[in-house]
ZAGUTOR-570821 format. One record per residue (C-alpha): residue in one letter; x negated, y, z negated. Coordinates in pm, 1 decimal, decimal comma, padded with zeros to 6 digits. Layout:
BEGIN
{'a' {X Y Z}}
...
end
This chain:
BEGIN
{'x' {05671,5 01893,5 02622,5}}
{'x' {05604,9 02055,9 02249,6}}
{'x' {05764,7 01664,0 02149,3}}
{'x' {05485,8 01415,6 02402,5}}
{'x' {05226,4 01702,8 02301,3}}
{'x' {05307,1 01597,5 01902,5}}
{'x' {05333,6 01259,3 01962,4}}
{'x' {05023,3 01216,0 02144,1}}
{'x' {04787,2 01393,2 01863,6}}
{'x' {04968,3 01186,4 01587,3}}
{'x' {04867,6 00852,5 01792,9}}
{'x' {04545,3 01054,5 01807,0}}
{'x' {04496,5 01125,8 01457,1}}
{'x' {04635,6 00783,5 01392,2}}
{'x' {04392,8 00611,4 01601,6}}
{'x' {04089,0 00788,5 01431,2}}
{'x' {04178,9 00742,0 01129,3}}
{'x' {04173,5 00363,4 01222,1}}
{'x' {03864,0 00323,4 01375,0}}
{'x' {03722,9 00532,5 01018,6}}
{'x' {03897,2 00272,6 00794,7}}
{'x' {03723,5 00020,6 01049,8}}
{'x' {03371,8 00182,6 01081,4}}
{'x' {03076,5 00008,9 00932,4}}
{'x' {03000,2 00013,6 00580,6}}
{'x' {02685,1 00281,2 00698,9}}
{'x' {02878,0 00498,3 00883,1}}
{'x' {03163,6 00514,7 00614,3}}
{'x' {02913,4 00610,7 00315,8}}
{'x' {02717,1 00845,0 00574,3}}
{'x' {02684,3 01182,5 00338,9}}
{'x' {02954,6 01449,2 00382,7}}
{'x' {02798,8 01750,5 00174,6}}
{'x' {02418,1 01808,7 00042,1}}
{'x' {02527,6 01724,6 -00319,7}}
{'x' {02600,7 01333,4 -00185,1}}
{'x' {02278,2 01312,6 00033,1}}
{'x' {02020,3 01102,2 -00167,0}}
{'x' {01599,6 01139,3 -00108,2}}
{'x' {01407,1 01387,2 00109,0}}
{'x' {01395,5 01602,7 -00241,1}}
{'x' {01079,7 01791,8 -00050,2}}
{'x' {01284,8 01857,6 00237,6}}
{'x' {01656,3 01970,6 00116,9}}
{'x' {01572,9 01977,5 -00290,8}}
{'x' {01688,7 02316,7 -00468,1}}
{'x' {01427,4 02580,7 -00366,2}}
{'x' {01298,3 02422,9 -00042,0}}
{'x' {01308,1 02679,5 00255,5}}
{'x' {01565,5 02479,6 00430,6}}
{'x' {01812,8 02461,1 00200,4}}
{'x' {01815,5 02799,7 00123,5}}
{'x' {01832,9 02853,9 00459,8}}
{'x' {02197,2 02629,3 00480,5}}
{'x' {02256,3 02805,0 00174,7}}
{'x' {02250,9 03150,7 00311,3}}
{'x' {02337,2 03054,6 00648,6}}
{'x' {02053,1 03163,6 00831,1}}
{'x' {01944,9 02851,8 01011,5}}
{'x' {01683,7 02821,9 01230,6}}
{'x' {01593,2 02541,2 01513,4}}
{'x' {01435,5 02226,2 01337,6}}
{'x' {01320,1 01908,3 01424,1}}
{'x' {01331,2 01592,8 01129,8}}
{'x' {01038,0 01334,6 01224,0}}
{'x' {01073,8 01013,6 01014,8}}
{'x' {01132,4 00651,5 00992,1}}
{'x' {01481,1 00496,3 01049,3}}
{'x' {01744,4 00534,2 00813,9}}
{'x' {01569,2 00806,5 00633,0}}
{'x' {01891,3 01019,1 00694,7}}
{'x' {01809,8 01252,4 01050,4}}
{'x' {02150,3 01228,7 01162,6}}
{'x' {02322,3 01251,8 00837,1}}
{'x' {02141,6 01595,6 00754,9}}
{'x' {02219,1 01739,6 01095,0}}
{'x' {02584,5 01675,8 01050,2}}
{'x' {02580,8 01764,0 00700,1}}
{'x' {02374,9 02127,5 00831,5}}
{'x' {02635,4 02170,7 01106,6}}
{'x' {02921,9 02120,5 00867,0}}
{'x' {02819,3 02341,6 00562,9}}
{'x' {02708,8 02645,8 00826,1}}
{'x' {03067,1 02590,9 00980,3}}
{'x' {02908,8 02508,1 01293,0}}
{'x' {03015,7 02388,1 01648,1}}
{'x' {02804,8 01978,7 01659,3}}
{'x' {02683,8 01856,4 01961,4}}
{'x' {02548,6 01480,1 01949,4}}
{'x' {02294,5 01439,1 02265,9}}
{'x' {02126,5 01094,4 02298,2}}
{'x' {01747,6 01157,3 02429,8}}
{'x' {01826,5 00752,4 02580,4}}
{'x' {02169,9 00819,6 02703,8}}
{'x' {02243,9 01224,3 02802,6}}
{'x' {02089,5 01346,0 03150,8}}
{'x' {01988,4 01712,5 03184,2}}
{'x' {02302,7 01787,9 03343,6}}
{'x' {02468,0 01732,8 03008,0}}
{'x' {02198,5 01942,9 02828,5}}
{'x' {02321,6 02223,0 03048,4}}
{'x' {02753,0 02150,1 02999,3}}
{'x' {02629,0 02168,5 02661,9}}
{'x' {02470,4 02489,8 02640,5}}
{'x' {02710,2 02678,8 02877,7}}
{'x' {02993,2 02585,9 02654,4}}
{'x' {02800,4 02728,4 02401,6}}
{'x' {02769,5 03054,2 02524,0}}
{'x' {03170,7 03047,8 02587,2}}
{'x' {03172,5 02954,1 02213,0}}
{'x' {02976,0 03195,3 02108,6}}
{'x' {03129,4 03452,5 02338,4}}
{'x' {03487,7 03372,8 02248,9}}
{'x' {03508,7 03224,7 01876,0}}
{'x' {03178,8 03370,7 01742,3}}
{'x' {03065,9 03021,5 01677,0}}
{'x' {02724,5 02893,5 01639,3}}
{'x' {02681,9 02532,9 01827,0}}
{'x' {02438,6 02303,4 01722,4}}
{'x' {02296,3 02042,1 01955,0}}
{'x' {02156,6 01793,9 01813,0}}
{'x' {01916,8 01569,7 02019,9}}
{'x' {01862,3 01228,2 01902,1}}
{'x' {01573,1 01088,4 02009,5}}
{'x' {01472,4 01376,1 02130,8}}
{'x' {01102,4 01227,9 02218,8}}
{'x' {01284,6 01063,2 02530,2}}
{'x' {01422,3 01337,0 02690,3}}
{'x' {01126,7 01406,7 02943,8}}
{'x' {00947,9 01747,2 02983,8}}
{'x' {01209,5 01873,3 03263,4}}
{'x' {01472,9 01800,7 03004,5}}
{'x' {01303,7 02025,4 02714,1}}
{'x' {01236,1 02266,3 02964,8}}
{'x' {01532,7 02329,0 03095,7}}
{'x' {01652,8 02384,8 02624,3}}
{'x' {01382,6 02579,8 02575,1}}
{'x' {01506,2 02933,8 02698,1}}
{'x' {01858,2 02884,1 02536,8}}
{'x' {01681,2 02803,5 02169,9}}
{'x' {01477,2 03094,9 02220,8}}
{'x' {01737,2 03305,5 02299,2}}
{'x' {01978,0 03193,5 02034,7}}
{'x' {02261,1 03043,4 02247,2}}
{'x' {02209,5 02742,1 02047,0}}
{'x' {02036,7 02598,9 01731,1}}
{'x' {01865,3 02276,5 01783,9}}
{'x' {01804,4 01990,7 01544,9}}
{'x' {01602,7 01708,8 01722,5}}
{'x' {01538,1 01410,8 01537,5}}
{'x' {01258,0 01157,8 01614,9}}
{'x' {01066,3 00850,9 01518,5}}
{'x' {00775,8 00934,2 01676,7}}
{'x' {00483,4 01241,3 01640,7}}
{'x' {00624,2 01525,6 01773,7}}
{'x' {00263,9 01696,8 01839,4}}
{'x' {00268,6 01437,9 02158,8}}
{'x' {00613,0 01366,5 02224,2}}
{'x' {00768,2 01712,7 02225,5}}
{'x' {00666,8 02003,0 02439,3}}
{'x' {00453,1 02246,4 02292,9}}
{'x' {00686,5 02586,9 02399,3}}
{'x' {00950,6 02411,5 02239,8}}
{'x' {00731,0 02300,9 01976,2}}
{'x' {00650,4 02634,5 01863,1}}
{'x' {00981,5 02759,8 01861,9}}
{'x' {01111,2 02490,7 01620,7}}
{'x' {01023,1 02409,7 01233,5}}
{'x' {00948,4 02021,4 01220,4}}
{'x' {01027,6 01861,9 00887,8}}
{'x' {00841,4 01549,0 00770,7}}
{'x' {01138,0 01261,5 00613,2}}
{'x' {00972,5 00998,4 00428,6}}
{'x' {01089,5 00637,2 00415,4}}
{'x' {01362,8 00642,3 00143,6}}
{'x' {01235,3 00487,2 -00224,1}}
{'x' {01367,3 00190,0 -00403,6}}
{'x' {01528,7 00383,9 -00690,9}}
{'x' {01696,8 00599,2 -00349,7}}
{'x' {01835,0 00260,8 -00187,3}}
{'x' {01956,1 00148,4 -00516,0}}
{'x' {02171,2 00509,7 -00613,2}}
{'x' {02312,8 00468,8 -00227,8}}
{'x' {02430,2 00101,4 -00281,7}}
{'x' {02537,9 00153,0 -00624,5}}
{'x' {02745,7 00453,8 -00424,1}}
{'x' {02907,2 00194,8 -00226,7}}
{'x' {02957,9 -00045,2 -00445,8}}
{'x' {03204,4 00159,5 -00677,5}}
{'x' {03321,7 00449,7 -00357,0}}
{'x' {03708,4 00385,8 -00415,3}}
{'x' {03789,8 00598,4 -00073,8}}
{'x' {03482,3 00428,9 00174,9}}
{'x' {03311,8 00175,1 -00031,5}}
{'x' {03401,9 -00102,2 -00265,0}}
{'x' {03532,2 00076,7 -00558,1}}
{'x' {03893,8 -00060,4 -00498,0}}
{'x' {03769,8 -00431,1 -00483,4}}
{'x' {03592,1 -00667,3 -00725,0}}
{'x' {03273,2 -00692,8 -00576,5}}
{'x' {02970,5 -00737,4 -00780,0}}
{'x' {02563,3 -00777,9 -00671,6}}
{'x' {02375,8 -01002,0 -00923,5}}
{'x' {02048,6 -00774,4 -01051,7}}
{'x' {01791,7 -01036,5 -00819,7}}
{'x' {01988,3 -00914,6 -00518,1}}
{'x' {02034,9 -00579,6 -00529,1}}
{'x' {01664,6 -00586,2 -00599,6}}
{'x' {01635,6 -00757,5 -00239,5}}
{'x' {01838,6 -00498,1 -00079,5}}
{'x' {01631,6 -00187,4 -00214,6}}
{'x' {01306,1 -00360,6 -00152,9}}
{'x' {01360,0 -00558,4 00186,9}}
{'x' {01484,7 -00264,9 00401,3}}
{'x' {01194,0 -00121,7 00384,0}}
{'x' {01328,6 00260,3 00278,5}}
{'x' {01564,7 00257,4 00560,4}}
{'x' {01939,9 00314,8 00421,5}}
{'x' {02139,6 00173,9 00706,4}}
{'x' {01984,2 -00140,9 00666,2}}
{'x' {02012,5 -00223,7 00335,5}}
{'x' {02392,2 -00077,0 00361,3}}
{'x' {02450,0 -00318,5 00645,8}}
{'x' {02310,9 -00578,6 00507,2}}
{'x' {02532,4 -00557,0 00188,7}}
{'x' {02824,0 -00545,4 00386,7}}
{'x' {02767,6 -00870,8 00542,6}}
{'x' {02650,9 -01012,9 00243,3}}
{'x' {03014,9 -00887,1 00067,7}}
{'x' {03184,6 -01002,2 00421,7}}
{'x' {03009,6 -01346,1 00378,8}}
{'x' {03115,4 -01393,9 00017,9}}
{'x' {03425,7 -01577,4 -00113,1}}
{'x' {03666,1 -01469,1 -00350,3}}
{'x' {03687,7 -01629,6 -00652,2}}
{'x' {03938,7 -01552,2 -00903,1}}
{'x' {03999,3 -01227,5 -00707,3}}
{'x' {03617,3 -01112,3 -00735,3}}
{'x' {03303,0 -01146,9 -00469,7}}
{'x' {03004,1 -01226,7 -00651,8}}
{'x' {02724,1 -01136,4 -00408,0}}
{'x' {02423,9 -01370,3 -00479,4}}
{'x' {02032,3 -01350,7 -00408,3}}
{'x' {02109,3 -01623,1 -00136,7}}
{'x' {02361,2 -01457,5 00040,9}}
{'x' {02162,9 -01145,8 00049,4}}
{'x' {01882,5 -01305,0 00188,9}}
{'x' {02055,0 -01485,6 00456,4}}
{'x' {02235,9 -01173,5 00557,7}}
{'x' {01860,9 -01025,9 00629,7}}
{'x' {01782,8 -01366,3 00813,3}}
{'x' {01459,8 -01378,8 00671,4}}
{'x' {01442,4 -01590,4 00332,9}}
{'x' {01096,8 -01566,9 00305,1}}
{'x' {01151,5 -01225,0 00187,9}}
{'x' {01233,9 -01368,5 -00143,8}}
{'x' {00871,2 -01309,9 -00273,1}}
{'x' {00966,5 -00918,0 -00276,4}}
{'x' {01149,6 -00961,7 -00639,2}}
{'x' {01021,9 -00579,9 -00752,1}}
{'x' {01101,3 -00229,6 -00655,8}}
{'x' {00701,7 -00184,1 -00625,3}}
{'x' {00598,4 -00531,4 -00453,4}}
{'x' {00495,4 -00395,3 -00132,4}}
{'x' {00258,3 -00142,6 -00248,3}}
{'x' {00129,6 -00423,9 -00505,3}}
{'x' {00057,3 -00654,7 -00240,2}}
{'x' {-00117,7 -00381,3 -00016,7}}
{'x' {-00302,8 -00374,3 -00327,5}}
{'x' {-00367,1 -00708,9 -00356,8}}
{'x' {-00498,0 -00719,0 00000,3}}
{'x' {-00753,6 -00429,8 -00028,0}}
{'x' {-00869,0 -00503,1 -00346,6}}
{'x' {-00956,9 -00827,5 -00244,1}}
{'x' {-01107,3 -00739,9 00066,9}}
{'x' {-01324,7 -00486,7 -00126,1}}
{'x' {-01419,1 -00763,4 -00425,7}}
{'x' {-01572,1 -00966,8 -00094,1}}
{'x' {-01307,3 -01251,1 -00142,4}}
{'x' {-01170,5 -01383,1 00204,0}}
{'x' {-00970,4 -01619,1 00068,0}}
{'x' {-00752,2 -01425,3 -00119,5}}
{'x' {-00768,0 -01169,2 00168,7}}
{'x' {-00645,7 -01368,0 00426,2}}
{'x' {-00329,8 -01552,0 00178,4}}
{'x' {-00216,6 -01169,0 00071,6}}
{'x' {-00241,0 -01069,3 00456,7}}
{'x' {-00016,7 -01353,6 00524,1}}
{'x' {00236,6 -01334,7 00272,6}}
{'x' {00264,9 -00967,0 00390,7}}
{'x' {00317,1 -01041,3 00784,4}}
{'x' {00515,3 -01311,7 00668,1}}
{'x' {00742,8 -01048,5 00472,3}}
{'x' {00774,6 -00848,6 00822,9}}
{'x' {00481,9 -00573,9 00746,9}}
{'x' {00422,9 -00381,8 01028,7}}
{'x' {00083,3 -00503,6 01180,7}}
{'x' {00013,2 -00152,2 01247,7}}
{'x' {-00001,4 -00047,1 00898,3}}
{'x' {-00209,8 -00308,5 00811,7}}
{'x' {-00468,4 -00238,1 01095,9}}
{'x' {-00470,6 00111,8 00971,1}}
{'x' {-00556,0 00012,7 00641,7}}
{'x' {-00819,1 -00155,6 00769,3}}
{'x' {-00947,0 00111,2 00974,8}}
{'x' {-00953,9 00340,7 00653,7}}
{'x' {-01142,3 00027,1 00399,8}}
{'x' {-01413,4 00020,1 00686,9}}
{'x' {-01539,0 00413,5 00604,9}}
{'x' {-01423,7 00397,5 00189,6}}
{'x' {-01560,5 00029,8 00123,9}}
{'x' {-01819,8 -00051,2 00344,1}}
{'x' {-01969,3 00286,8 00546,9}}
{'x' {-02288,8 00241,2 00627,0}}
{'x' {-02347,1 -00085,0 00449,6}}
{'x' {-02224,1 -00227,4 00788,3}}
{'x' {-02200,3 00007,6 01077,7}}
{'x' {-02010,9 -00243,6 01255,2}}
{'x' {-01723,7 -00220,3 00985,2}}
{'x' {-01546,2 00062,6 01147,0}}
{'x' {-01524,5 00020,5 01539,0}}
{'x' {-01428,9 -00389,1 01443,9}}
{'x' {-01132,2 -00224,7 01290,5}}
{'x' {-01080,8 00037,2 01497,2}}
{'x' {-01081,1 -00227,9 01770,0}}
{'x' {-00808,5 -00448,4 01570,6}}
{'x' {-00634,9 -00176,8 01579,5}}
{'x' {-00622,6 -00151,2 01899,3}}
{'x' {-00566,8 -00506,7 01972,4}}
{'x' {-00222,4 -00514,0 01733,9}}
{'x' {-00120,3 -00228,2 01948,7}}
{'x' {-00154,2 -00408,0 02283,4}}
{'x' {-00061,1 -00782,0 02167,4}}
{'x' {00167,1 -00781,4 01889,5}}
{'x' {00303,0 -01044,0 01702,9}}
{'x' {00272,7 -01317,6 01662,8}}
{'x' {-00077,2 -01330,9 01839,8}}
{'x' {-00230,2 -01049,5 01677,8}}
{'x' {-00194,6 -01187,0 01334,5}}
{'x' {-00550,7 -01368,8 01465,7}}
{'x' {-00689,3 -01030,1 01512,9}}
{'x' {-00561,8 -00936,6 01182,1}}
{'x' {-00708,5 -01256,6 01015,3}}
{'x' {-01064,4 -01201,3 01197,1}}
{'x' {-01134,4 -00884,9 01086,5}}
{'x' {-00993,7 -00956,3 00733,9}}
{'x' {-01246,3 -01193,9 00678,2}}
{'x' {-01509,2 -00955,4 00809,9}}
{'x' {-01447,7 -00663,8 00630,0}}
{'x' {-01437,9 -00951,4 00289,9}}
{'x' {-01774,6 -01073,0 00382,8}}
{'x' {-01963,2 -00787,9 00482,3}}
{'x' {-02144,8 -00550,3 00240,9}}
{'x' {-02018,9 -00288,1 00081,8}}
{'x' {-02080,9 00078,3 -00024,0}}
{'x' {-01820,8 00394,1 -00145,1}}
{'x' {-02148,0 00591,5 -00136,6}}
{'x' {-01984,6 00812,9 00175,6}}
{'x' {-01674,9 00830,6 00047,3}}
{'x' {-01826,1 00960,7 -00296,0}}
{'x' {-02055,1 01225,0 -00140,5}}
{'x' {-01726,2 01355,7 00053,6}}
{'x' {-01521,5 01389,1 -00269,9}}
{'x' {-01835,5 01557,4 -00484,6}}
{'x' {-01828,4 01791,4 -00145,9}}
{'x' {-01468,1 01864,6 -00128,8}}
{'x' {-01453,4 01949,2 -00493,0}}
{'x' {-01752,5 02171,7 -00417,5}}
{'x' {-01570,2 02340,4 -00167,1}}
{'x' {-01272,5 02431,2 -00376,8}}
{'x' {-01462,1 02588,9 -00634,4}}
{'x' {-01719,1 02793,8 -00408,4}}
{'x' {-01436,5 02881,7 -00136,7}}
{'x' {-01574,4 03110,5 00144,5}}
{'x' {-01977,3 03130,0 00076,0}}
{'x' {-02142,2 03269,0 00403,8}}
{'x' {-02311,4 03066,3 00623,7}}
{'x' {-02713,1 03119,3 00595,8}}
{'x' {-02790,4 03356,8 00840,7}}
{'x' {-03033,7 03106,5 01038,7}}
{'x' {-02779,6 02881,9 01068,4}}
{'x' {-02562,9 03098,5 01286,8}}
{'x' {-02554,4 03131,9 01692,5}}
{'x' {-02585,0 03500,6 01827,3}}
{'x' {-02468,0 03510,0 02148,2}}
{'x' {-02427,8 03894,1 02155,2}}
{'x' {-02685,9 04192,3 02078,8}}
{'x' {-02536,7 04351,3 01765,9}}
{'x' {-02549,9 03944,4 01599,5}}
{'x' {-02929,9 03958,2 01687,6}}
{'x' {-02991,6 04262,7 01560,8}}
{'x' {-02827,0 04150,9 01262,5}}
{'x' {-03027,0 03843,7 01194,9}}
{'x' {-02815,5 03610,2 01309,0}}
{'x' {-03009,9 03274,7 01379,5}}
{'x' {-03346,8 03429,0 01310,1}}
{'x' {-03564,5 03208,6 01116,3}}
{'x' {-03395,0 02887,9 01256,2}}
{'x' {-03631,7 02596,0 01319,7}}
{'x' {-03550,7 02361,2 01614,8}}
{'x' {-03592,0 02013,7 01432,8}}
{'x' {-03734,4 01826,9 01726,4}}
{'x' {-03978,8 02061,0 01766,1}}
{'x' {-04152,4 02008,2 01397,6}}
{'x' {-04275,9 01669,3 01352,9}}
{'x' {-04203,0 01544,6 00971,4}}
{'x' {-04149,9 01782,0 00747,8}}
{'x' {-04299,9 02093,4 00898,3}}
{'x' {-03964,7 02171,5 01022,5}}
{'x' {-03778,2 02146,7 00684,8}}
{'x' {-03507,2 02429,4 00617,5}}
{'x' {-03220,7 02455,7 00382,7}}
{'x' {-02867,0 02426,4 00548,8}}
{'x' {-02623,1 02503,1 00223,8}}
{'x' {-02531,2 02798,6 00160,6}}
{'x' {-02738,6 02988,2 -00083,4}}
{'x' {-02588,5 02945,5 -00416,4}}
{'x' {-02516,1 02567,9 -00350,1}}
{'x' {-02949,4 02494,5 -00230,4}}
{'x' {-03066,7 02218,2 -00321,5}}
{'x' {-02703,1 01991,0 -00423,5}}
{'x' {-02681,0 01669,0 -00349,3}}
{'x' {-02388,1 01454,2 -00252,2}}
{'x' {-02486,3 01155,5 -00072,6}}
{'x' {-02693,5 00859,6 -00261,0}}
{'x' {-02741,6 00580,3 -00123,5}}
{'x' {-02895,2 00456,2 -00432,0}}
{'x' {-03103,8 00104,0 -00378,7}}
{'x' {-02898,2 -00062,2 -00123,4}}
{'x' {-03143,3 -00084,4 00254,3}}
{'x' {-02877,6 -00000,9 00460,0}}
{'x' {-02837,8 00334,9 00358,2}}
{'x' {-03129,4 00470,8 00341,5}}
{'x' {-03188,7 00775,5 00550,3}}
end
């Protein structure tokens, strides 16, 4: 019995270690320990509350929100290993309730019988529905397990507020081009999971494609070297990955125009400032070569939702709900259609006039604020819905504007020491003229 019982876990262990020697070039490089995880410095850095929280092992139910390939999964496993603790993978898509609950009741034998903390970790965890949170929440409270949810979406609106409050949610940011380039520079010369035991090399043009195209996500640009390595040839017992290959491997050669670590946000530039310099032409060619580069039309309609208050205001109160309404439209058509919508109200906001005066007064205001802090509001100015706040002069004095024609009714609403300032000038353009 002790002999099938040995034989069976070395087939086991056999077969594992297989399918690891098999797994995808991602999965192999996925971070074992904090000191290999690359980005999210604000996050897991030396000094941030999390990590000294792994550090001291005193963890606490989070939730990571951020893009893919930002590294969610990889820092829950890397948490659960480093605390010594039990790891539970639940898919938000895949697990029913029913496994929520096998999960947490082996938990409490765990923790009854071994001392072990379990950590479930809930992938997805915006599409487990509210039943399915509910039926977490009282075991998180009560410490029977620690969750880590990870999510792409906002969990304000995707994840119950009880649960919500009972969790820390940590913001991951896409990864940056100097990140994708130390994890496939990682790969390229990993002896044990990577390519340091072949003769592979990445010509500087496309290694700059692989940081740049995936758009900060990791297991992209890691994939996508691994077919570009896969669809290499060896010559004279070396791979010599090209720019070609590497651009093929992301099926979309247009992409080729993104030859610098910093091209997208210099083409966002491009866009705006052209938009704002009232030239469509430009406009529309730099909103083009971006969709045609695979930018989300989202993020451009957003953009355009913020150029309609900072660029044009009250120059053209139509600015704002256009692009609101674009917005809107990307949302509900998508590509390729709503690249119109995009196009329309590019030229708009191009042609139409401008003014920053807004956006000026609210920046002379905010830096107001920071230097005055807390001054009390005028005493007029305040509502006094009980007797002691009449008696104490709140909202005596106050004149009801509609009732003074002109200027009879003229009062000052600053606060005291700050009478008198002015923010907002809308200088000699008509349109913004009080």
């Amino acid at each position: 019995m002790v002999y099938y019982q040995s034989m069976a876990d070395l087939f086991s262990a056999r077969l594992a270690a297989e399918i690891a020697t098999g797994a995808p070039l991602a999965d192999r490089m996925r971070p074992r320990r904090l000191n290999e995880f690359v980005g999210q410095e604000t996050v897991v850095g030396a000094g941030t509350i999390l990590r000294q929280a792994i550090d001291n092992d005193e963890l606490f139910s989070i939730i990571f929100w951020g893009p893919p390939g930002s590294g969610k999964t990889t820092l829950a496993r890397i948490i659960a290993d480093q605390t010594k603790s039990y790891f539970v993978a639940l898919s938000g898509v895949l697990s029913s309730k029913d496994d929520l609950l096998t999960a947490v009741k082996e938990a409490a034998e765990r923790r009854k019988l071994h001392r072990q903390r379990t950590i479930i970790f809930a992938d997805e965890i915006h599409r487990w529905n509210k039943a399915q949170q509910d039926a977490l929440l009282p075991y998180v409270e009560n410490g029977i397990v620690t969750l880590i949810g990870a999510t792409t979406e906002n969990p304000s609106f995707e994840v119950i507020s009880p649960l919500l409050s009972r969790t820390k949610v940590f913001v991951l940011e896409r990864l940056q081009p100097e990140h994708l380039e130390a994890i496939i520079s990682g790969a390229l010369t990993d002896p044990e999971r990577g390519y340091g035991q072949e003769a592979v090399s990445v010509e500087p043009a496309a290694r700059e494609l692989l940081t740049t195209a995936a758009n900060g996500d990791a297991r992209a640009a890691l994939n996508t070297l691994e077919i570009a390595v896969k669809a290499t040839p060896a010559a004279k017992g070396e791979k010599a990955v090209t720019l070609k290959t590497v651009a093929e491997a992301y099926q979309k050669p247009h992409l080729l125009y993104d030859k610098k670590g910093e091209e997208h946000y210099n083409v966002i530039s491009a866009y705006i400032k052209s938009m704002r310099g009232s030239d469509p032409d430009a406009a529309v060619y730099w909103l083009g070569r971006m969709l045609a580069a695979g930018e989300d039309p989202l993020f451009l309609a957003r953009r355009m939702v913020i150029f309609a208050s900072e660029d044009v205001s009250m120059a053209d109160v139509h600015a704002l709900p256009l692009a609101v309404a674009c917005m809107q439209a990307c949302d509900l058509v998508g590509l390729p259609e709503c690249a119109i919508n995009l196009a329309h109200v590019t030229v708009y906001l191009a042609t139409c006039p401008k003014s920053n005066e807004t956006y000026v007064a609210y920046g002379q205001a905010l830096t107001e604020v920071k230097k005055t802090l807390n001054e009390p509001v005028p005493l007029h100015l305040r509502n006094a819905p009980t007797k002691l706040m009449k008696e104490l002069g709140y909202h005596q004095g106050y004149k009801y504007p509609h009732n003074y024609p002109g200027q009879e009714g003229k009062q000052d609403y600053l606060p005291k020491k700050l009478e008198g300032r002015k923010y907002y000038d809308p200088k000699a353009n008509p349109f913004l003229k009080h």
